[in-house]
C-alpha positions as CSV (number, residue, x, y, z in Angstrom):
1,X,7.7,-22.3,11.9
2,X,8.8,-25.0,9.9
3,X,8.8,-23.3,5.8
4,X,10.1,-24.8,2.5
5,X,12.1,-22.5,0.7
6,X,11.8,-22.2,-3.4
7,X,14.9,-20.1,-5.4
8,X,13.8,-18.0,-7.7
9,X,14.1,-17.5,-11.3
10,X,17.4,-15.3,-12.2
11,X,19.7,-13.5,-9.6
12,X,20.0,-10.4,-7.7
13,X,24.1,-9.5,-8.4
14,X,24.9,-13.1,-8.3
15,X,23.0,-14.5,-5.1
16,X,19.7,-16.0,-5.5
17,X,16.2,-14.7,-4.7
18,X,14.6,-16.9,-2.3
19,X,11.0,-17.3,-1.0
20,X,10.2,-19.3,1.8
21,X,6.5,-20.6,2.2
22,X,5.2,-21.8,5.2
23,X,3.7,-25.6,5.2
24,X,0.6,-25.0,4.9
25,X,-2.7,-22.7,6.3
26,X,-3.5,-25.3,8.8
27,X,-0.4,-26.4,10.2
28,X,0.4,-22.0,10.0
29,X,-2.5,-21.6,11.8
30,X,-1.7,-24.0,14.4
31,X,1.8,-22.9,15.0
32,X,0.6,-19.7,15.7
33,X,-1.6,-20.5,18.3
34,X,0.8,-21.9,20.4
35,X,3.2,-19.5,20.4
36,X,4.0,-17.0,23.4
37,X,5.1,-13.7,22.8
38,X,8.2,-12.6,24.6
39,X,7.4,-10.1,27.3
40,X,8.9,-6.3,27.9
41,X,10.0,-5.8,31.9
42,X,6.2,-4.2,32.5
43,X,4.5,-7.2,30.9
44,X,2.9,-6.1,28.0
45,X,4.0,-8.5,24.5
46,X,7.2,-7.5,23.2
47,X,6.8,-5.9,19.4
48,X,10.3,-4.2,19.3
49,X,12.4,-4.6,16.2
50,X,12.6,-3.6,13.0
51,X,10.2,-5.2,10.5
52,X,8.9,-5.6,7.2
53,X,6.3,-7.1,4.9
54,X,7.3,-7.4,1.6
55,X,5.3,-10.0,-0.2
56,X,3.9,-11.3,-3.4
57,X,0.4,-11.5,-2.0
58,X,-1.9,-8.9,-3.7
59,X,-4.3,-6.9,-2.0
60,X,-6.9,-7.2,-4.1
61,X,-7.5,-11.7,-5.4
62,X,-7.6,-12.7,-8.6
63,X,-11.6,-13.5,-9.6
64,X,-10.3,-16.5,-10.8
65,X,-10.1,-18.1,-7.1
66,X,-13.4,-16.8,-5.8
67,X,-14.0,-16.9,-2.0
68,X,-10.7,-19.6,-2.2
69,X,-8.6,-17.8,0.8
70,X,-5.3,-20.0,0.8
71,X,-3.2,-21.0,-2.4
72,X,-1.7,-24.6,-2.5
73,X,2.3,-24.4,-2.1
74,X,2.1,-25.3,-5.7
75,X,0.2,-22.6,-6.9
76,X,2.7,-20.3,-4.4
77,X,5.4,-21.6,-6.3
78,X,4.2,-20.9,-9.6
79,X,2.9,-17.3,-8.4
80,X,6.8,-17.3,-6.7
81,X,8.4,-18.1,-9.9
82,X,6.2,-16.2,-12.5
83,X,6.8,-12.8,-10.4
84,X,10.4,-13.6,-9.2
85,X,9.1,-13.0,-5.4
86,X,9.1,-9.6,-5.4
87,X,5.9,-7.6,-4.1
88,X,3.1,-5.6,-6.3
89,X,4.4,-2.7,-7.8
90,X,8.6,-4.1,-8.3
91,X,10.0,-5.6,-11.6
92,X,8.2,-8.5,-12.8
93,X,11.2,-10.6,-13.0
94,X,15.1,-10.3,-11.4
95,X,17.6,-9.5,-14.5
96,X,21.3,-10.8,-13.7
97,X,22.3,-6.9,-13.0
98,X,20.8,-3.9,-11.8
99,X,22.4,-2.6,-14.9
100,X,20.5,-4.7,-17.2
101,X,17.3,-4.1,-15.9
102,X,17.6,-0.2,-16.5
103,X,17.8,-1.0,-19.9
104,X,15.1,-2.5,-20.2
105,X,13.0,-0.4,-18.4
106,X,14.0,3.1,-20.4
107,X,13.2,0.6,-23.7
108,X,9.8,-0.1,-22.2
109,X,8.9,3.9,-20.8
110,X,10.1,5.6,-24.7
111,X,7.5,3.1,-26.4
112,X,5.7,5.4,-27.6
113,X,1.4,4.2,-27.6
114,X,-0.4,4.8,-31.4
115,X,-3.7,4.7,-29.7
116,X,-2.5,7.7,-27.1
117,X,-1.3,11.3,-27.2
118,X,2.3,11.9,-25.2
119,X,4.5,9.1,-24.1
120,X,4.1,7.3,-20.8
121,X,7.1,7.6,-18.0
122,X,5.8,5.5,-15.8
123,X,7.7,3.0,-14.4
124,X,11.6,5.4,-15.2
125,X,11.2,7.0,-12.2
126,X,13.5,5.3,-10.7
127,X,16.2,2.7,-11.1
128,X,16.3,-0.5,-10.7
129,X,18.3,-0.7,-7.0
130,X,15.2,0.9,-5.4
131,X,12.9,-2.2,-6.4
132,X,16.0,-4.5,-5.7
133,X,14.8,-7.4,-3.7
134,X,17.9,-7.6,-0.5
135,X,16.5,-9.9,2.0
136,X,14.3,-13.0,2.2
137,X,10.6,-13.1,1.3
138,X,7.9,-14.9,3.3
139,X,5.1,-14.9,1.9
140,X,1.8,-16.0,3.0
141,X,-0.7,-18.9,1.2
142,X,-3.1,-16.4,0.8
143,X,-4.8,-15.5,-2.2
144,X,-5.1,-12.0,-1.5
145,X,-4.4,-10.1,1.6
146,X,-8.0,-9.0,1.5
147,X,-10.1,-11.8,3.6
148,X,-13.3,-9.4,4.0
149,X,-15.4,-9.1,2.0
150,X,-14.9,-13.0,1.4
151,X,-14.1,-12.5,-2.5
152,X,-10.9,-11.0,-1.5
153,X,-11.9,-7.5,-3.3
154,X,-12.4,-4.1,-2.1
155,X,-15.7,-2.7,-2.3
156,X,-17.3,-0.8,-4.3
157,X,-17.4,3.0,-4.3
158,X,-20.3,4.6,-3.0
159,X,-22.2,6.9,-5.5
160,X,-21.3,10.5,-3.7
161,X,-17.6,9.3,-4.0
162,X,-17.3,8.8,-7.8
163,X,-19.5,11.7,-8.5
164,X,-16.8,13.3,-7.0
165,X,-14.3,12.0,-8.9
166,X,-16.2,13.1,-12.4
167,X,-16.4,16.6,-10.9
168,X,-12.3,16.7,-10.3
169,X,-12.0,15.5,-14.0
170,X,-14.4,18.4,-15.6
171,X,-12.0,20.6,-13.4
172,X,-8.6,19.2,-14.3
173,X,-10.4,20.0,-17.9
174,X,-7.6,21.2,-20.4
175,X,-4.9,21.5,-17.5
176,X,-1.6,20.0,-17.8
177,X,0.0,17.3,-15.4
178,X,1.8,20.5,-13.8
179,X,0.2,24.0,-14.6
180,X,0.8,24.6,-10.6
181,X,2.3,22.8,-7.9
182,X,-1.4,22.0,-7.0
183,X,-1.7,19.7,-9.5
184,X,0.6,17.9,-8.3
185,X,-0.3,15.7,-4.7
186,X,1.6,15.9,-1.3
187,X,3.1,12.4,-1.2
188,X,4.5,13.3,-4.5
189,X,5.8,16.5,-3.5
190,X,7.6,14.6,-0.2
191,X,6.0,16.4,1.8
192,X,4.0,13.5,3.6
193,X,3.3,9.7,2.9
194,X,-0.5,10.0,3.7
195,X,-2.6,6.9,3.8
196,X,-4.1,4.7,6.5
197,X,-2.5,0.9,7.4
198,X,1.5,0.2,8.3
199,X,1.0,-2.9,6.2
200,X,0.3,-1.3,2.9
201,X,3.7,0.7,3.4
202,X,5.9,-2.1,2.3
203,X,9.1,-0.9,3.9
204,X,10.7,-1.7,6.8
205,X,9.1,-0.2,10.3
206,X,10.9,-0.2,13.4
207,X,9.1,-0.9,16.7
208,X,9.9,0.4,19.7
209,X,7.8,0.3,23.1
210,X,7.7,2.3,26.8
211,X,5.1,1.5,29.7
212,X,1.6,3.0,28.0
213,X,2.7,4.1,24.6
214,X,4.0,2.1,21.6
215,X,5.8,4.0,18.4
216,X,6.1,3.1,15.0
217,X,9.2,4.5,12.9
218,X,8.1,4.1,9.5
219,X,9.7,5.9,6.2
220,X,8.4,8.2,4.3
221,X,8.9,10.6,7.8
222,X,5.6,8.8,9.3
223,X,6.0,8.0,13.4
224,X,2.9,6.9,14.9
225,X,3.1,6.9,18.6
226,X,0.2,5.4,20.4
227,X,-0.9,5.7,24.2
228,X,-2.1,3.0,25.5
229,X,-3.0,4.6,29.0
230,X,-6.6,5.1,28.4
231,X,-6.4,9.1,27.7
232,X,-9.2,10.5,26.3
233,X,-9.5,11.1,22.7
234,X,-9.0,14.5,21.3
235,X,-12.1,16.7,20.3
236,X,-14.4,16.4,17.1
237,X,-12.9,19.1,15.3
238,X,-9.0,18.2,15.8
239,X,-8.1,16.5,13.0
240,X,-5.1,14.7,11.4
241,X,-2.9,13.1,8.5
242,X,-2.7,9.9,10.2
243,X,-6.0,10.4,12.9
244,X,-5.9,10.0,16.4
245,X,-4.8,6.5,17.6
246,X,-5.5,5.0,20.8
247,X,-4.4,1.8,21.9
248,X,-5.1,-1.1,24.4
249,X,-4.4,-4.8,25.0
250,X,-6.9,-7.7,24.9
251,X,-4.4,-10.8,25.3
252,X,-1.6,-10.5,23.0
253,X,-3.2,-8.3,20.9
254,X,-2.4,-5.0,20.7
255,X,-5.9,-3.1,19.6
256,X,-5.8,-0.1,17.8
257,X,-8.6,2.2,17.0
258,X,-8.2,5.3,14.6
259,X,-10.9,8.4,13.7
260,X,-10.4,11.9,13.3
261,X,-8.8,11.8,10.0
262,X,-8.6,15.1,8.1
263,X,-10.3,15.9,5.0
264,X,-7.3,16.9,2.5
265,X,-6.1,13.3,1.7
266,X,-9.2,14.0,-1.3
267,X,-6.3,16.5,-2.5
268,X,-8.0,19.4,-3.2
269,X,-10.0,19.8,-6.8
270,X,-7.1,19.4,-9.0
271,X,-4.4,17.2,-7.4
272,X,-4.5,13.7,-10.2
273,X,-4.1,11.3,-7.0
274,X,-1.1,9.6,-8.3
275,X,-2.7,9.3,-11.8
276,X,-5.7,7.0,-11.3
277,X,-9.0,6.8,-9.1
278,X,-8.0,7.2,-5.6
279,X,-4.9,5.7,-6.2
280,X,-5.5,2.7,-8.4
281,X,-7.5,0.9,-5.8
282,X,-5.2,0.9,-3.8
283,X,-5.4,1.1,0.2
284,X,-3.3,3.3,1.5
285,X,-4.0,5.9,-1.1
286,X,-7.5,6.3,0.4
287,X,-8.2,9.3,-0.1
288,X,-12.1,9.8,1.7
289,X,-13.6,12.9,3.3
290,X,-12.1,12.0,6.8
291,X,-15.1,13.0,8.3
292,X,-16.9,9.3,8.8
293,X,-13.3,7.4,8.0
294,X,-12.6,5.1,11.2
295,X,-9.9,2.0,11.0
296,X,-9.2,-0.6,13.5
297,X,-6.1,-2.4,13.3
298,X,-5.0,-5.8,14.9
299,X,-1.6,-6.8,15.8
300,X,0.0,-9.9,17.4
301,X,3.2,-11.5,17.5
302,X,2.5,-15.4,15.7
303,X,6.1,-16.7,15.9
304,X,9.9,-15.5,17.1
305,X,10.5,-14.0,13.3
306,X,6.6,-12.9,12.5
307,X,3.7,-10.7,13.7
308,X,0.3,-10.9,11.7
309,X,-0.9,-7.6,11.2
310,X,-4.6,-7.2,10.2
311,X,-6.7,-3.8,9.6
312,X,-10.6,-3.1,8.9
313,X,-11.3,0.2,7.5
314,X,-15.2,1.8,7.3
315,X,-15.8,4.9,5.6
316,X,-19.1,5.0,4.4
317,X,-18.6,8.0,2.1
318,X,-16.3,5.9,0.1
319,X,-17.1,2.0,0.2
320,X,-20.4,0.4,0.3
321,X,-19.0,-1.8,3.0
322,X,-15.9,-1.8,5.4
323,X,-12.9,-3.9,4.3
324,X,-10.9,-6.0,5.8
325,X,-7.1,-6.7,5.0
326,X,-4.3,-9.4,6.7
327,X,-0.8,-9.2,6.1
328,X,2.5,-10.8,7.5
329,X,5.8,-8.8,8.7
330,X,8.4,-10.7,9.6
331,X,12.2,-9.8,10.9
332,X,14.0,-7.2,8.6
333,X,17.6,-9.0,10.0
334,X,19.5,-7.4,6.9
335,X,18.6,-4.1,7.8
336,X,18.0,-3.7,11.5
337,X,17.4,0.2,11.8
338,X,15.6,1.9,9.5
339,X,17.5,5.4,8.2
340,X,16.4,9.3,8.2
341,X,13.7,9.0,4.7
342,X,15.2,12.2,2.7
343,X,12.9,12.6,-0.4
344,X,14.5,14.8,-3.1
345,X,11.6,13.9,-6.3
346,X,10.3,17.0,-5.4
347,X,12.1,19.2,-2.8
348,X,14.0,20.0,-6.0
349,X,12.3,18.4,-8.5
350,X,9.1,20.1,-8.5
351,X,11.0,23.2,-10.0
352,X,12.0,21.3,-12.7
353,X,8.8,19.6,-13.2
354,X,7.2,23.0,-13.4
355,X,9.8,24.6,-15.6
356,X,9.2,21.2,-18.0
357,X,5.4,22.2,-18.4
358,X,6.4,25.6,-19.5
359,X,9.2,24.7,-21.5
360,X,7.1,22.7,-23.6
361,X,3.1,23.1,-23.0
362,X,2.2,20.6,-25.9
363,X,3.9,17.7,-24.3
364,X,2.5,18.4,-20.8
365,X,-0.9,18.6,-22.6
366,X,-0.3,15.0,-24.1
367,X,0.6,13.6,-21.3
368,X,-2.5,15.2,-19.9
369,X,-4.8,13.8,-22.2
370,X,-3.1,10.5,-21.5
371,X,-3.7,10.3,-18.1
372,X,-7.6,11.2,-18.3
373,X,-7.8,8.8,-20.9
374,X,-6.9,5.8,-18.8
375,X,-8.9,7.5,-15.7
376,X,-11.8,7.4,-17.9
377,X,-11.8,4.0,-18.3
378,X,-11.2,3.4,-14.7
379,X,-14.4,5.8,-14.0
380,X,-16.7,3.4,-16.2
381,X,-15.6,0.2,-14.8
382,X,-16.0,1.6,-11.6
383,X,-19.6,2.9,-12.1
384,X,-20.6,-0.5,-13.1
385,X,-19.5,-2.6,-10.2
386,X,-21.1,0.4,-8.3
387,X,-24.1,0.0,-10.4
388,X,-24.3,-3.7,-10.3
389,X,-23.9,-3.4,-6.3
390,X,-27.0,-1.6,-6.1
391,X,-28.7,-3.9,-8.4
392,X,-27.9,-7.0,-6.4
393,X,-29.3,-4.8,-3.0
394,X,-32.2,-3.9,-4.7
395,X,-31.8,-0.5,-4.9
């Protein structure tokens, strides 16, 4: 794939960010369909490696492009340079050293809010060499990784879902951030990444493939291994973290249908979801019944360094529509196995966490009251894209 490579704004410990941009959706697109996929010695296309997907892309596209699905490379460049390449969630810019950055960011989580009770920490959770960019970043032209529903957005929440929501906040109701270990949610607590797509894990994932099974080693402790022998699926009322994958070929791609989700991802009646409305929009903190939650995903390799991975979730008890999301992995060559994931935040932390509550109930309290406050606002705008869905159906 022939790319054009831009250098970022500021330097990671003296060497340069760069982000390479392919030439273009249509000559992409092109590319891609003429490659062949290297096969394993049974024949089936050859996925192993180790991966990842780090990009710039959002999932969710700015309103200001519409239905517009590709950037121009200028517009890439300027997203490039304004974020310094580095995917949702990381620093918005690369300081000169790790060092540096630190500094900033303690500055930024003891500003204290006049408008708030307590004193936000996020963002000092961790230091700056976890959000460290190491390893070139290819990033797609797309506006969003979202391409269904054509404005690039998730859906709106269904009714029962944030009537749910309203009835976890009247029970969190003067409780701290951590009265119990309950309130406090199982990703957080290391004791299991839960979620639904590979792509929204933006770490690398090794691949690794036998006649009629395929696994994926991701971190966080997560390996999905799926037959692709044509077993039949387990029962109704087995359920799972992750589901119950099964896997076939059409072509080079490898098919993937998932159901049988457990219920618990909803995290009980106290757990805050990572602070926000099933996890800030976000994806992979979908956090549905289970019961009626089904996800496809779609997976092809689209050039000798790239796969395209695409998803479509449909859970009717959550979104007034199924979603569809497309995302790029591409060779992880600077880090070609990926380690044992040992979580400590709260093997040991949760202790401490608990202990802070107590030491001090006020400032748990605060921080509390924080959090509800910027859930509540989250909650309205919610209920009016909800609201105006329905209006535009007729209903």
């Amino acid at each position: 794939m022939n790319k054009r490579c831009l250098r970022t704004a500021g330097t990671l410990v003296g060497v340069g960010a760069v982000l390479c941009l392919s030439t273009g959706p249509a000559i992409q697109a092109q590319q891609e369909e003429t490659y062949t996929a290297p096969l394993t010695p049974w024949g089936d296309p050859d996925f192993q490696g180790s991966w990842e997907n780090r990009t710039p892309t959002p999932l969710e596209r700015d309103p200001q492009y519409g239905t517009r699905e590709f950037l121009t490379e200028e517009e890439a460049a300027q997203r490039a340079a304004a974020r310094g390449g580095l995917p949702d969630g990381e620093e918005s810019a690369i300081a000169d050293d790790l060092a540096a950055a630190d500094v900033q960011r303690y500055a930024r989580a003891d500003n204290v809010d006049p408008n708030l009770p307590g004193r936000s920490l996020s963002g000092a959770a961790y230091n700056s060499f976890w959000n460290a960019p190491v390893s070139e970043r290819l990033a797609s032209m797309r506006t969003s990784q979202i391409v269904d529903p054509p404005n690039g957005r998730l859906p709106p929440y269904t009714r029962s879902i944030l009537e749910k929501w309203e009835q976890r906040e009247a029970a969190r109701a003067h409780r701290g951030e951590a009265d119990s270990w309950l309130d406090r949610n199982v990703m957080e607590r290391c004791l299991l990444r839960t979620g639904l797509a590979m792509g929204e894990m933006n770490e690398p994932k090794d691949i690794y493939q036998t006649p009629g099974a395929i696994t994926f080693d991701l971190q966080y402790g997560v390996v999905r291994t799926i037959p692709l022998d044509g077993r039949p699926r387990l029962g109704p009322n087995v359920r799972q973290w992750w589901g119950d994958a099964r896997g076939r070929w059409e072509g080079d791609t490898l098919v993937i249908e998932t159901t049988n989700f457990n219920h618990l991802q909803n995290g009980g009646p106290l757990m805050p979801s990572h602070g926000g409305i099933y996890g800030h929009r976000h994806a992979h903190y979908h956090l549905g019944t289970g019961e009626h939650l089904t996800m496809v995903e779609r997976i092809r390799r689209t050039g000798p360094d790239t796969i395209e991975y695409a998803y479509t979730v449909t859970d009717p008890t959550v979104y007034v529509a199924p979603f569809t999301v497309v995302n790029t992995w591409h060779i992880d060559r600077g880090n070609p196995d990926v380690f044992e994931y040992t979580c400590h935040e709260h093997n040991y932390g949760m202790v401490g966490l608990l202990k802070g509550g107590r030491a001090d109930e006020q400032i748990a309290m605060d921080e509390a009251a924080r959090e509800i406050y910027q859930r509540e606002a989250q909650i309205v705008a919610e209920w009016a894209e909800t609201e105006a869905w329905e209006a535009a159906q007729g209903r």
